[in-house]
C-alpha positions as CSV (number, residue, x, y, z in Angstrom):
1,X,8.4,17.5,14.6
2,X,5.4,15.1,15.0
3,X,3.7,14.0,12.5
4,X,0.6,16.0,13.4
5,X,2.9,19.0,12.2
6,X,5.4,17.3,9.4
7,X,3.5,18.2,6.0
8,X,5.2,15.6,4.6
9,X,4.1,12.9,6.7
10,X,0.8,14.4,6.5
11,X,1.2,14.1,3.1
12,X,1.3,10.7,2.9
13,X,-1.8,9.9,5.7
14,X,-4.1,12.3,3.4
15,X,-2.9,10.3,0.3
16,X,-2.7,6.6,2.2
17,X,-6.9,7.7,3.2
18,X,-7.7,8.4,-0.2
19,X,-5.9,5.4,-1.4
20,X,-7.7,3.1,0.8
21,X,-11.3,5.6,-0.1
22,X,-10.3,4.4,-4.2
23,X,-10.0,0.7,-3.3
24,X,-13.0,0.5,-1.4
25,X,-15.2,2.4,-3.9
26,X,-13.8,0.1,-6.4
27,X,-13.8,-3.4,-4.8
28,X,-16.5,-4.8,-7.4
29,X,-13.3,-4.6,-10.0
30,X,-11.1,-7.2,-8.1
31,X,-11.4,-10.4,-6.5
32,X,-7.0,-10.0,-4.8
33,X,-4.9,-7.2,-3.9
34,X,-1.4,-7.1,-3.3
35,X,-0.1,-4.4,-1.1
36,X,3.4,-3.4,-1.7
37,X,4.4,-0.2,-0.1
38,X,7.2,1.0,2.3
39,X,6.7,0.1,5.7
40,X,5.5,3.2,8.2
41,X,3.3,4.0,4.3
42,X,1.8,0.1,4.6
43,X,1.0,0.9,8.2
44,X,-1.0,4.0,7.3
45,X,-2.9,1.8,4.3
46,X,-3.9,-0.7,7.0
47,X,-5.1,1.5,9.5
48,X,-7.7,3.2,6.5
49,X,-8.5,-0.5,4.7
50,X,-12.1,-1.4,5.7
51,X,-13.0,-5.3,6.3
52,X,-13.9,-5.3,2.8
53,X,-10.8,-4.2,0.9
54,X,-8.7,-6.7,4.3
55,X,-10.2,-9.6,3.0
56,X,-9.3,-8.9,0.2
57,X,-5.8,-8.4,0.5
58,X,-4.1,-11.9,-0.2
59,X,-0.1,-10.8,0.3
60,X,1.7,-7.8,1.5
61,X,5.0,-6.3,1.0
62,X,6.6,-3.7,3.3
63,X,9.4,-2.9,1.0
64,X,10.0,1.1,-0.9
65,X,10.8,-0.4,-4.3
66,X,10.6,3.4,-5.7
67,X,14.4,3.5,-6.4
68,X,14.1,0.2,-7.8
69,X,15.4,0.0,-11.3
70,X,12.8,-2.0,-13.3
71,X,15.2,-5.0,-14.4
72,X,15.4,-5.6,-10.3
73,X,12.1,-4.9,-9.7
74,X,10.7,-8.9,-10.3
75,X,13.3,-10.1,-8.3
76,X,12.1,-7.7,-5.6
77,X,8.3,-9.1,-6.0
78,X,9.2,-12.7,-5.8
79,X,8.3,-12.8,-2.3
80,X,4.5,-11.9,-3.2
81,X,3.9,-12.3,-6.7
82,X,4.3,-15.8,-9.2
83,X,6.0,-14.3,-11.8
């Protein structure tokens, strides 16, 4: 399958466009972002960030921390966040 025909891969484009729609309308509201996000789902946020929301974006993360239990998960952002 390709993804042109995987739903779930499509899935995840529809919802990585919308994300990157939300972060644009709502720029105004932050002055950072940090983009943590599994890596082929990072690459489908980048391709849909404007220049507005890139400048924006002071660290990134291509990591899937969704397993990660939440006593490991600030171990896991060290590498992008003081914490």
């Amino acid at each position: 399958m390709t993804a042109s025909n995987d739903p779930k891969r499509h899935s995840q484009q529809v919802f990585a466009k919308k994300l990157a729609e939300y972060l644009k309308q709502s720029s105004s509201r932050y002055d950072e972002l940090i983009v943590v996000a599994a890596p082929k789902f990072l690459g489908d946020l980048r391709k849909e960030f404007d220049g507005e929301v890139s400048k924006k974006i002071l660290s990134e993360l291509h990591k899937d921390l969704t397993h990660v239990s939440l006593h490991d998960l600030e171990s896991n952002l060290e590498p992008v966040v003081e914490v």
